[in-house]
C-alpha positions in Angstrom: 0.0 0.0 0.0 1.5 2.9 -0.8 1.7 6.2 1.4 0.1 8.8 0.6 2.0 12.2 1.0 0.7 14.7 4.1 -0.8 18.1 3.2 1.0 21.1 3.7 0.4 22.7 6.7 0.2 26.3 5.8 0.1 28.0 2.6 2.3 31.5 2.0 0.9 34.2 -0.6 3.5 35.4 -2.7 3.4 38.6 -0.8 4.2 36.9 2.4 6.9 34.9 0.7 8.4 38.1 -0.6 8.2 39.8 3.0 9.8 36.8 4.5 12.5 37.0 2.4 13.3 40.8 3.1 12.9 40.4 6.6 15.4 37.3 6.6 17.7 39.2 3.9 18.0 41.8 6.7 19.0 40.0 9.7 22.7 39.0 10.8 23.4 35.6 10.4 20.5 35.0 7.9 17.8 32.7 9.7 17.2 29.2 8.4 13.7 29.8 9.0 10.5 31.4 10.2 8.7 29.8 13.3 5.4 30.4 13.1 3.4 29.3 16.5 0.0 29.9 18.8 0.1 31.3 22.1 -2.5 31.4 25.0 -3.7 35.3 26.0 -5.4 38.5 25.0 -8.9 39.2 25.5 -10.2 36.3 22.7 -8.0 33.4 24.0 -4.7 33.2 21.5 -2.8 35.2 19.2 -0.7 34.0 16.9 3.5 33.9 17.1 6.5 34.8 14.6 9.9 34.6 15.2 13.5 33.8 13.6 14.8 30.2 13.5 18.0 29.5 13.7 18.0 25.4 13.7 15.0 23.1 13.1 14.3 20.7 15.3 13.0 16.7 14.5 9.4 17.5 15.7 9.1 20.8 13.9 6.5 20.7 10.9 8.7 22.5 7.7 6.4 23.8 4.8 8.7 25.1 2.1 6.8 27.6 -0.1 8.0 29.8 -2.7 11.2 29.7 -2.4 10.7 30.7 1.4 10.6 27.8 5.2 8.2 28.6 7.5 8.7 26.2 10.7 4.7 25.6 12.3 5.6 25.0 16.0 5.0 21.2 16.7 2.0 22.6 19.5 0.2 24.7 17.1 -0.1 22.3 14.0 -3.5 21.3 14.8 -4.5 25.0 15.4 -2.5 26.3 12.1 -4.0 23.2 9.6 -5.0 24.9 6.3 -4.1 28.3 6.8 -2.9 30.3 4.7 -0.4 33.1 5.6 -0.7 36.6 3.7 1.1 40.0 4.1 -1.3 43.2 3.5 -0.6 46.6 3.7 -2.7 49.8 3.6 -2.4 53.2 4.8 -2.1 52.7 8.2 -0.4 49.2 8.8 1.6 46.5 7.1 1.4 42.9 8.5 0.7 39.4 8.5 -2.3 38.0 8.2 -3.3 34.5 8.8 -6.5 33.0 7.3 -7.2 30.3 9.2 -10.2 27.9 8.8 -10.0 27.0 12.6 -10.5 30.2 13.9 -14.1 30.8 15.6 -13.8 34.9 16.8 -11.4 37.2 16.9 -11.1 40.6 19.2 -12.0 43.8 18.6 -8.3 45.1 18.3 -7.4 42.3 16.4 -4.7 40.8 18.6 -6.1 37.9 19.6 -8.4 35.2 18.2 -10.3 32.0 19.6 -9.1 29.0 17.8 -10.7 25.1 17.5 -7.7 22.9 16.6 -8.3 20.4 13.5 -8.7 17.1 14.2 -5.7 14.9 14.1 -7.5 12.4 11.5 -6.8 15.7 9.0 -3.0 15.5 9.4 -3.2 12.0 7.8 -4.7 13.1 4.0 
């Protein structure tokens, strides 16, 4: 029986690919990756994470897009599955954005969001 691959985590936009790689162009040594993770607080129960890798680990989940890695923290895979990470800008801000099936709510301010993980079965295709 053969194996069928897993899906991809995440999915980057181009314009999240191309802001990785200036962000990552920019920093001293160059980072093998971006980690992108979950954390519990503000006022709707999570906000999302971003920060520079410098090593990936066995357990970390590596999607590889456009020419860009993003590492999804081994916690947050069930609470990241089938989102897809943009970068928008308008007059005010510029900034990641994550569409994220999973999410339920999201605060007023926009810093935090409730989130229902996926169900593991969804990992396995």
């Amino acid at each position: 029986m053969a194996v069928r691959p897993r899906p991809q985590v995440m999915r980057i936009t181009d314009a999240a690919a191309e802001r990785v790689r200036q962000i990552m162009s920019r920093t001293s040594p160059p980072p093998v990756a971006v980690r992108v993770g979950v954390k519990n607080g503000g006022c709707a129960g999570m906000s999302y994470t971003m920060d520079y890798a410098t090593e990936i680990a066995p357990t970390d989940e590596v999607v590889e897009d456009k020419g860009v890695k993003v590492i999804v923290d081994p916690k947050a895979v069930l609470f990241l599955l089938g989102t897809e990470m943009d970068f928008t800008t308008d007059k005010l801000s510029a900034q990641f954005v994550f569409n994220n099936p999973n999410q339920t709510s999201s605060c007023g301010c926009g810093e935090s969001v409730a989130i229902t993980p996926a169900a593991e079965d969804a990992l396995a295709g």
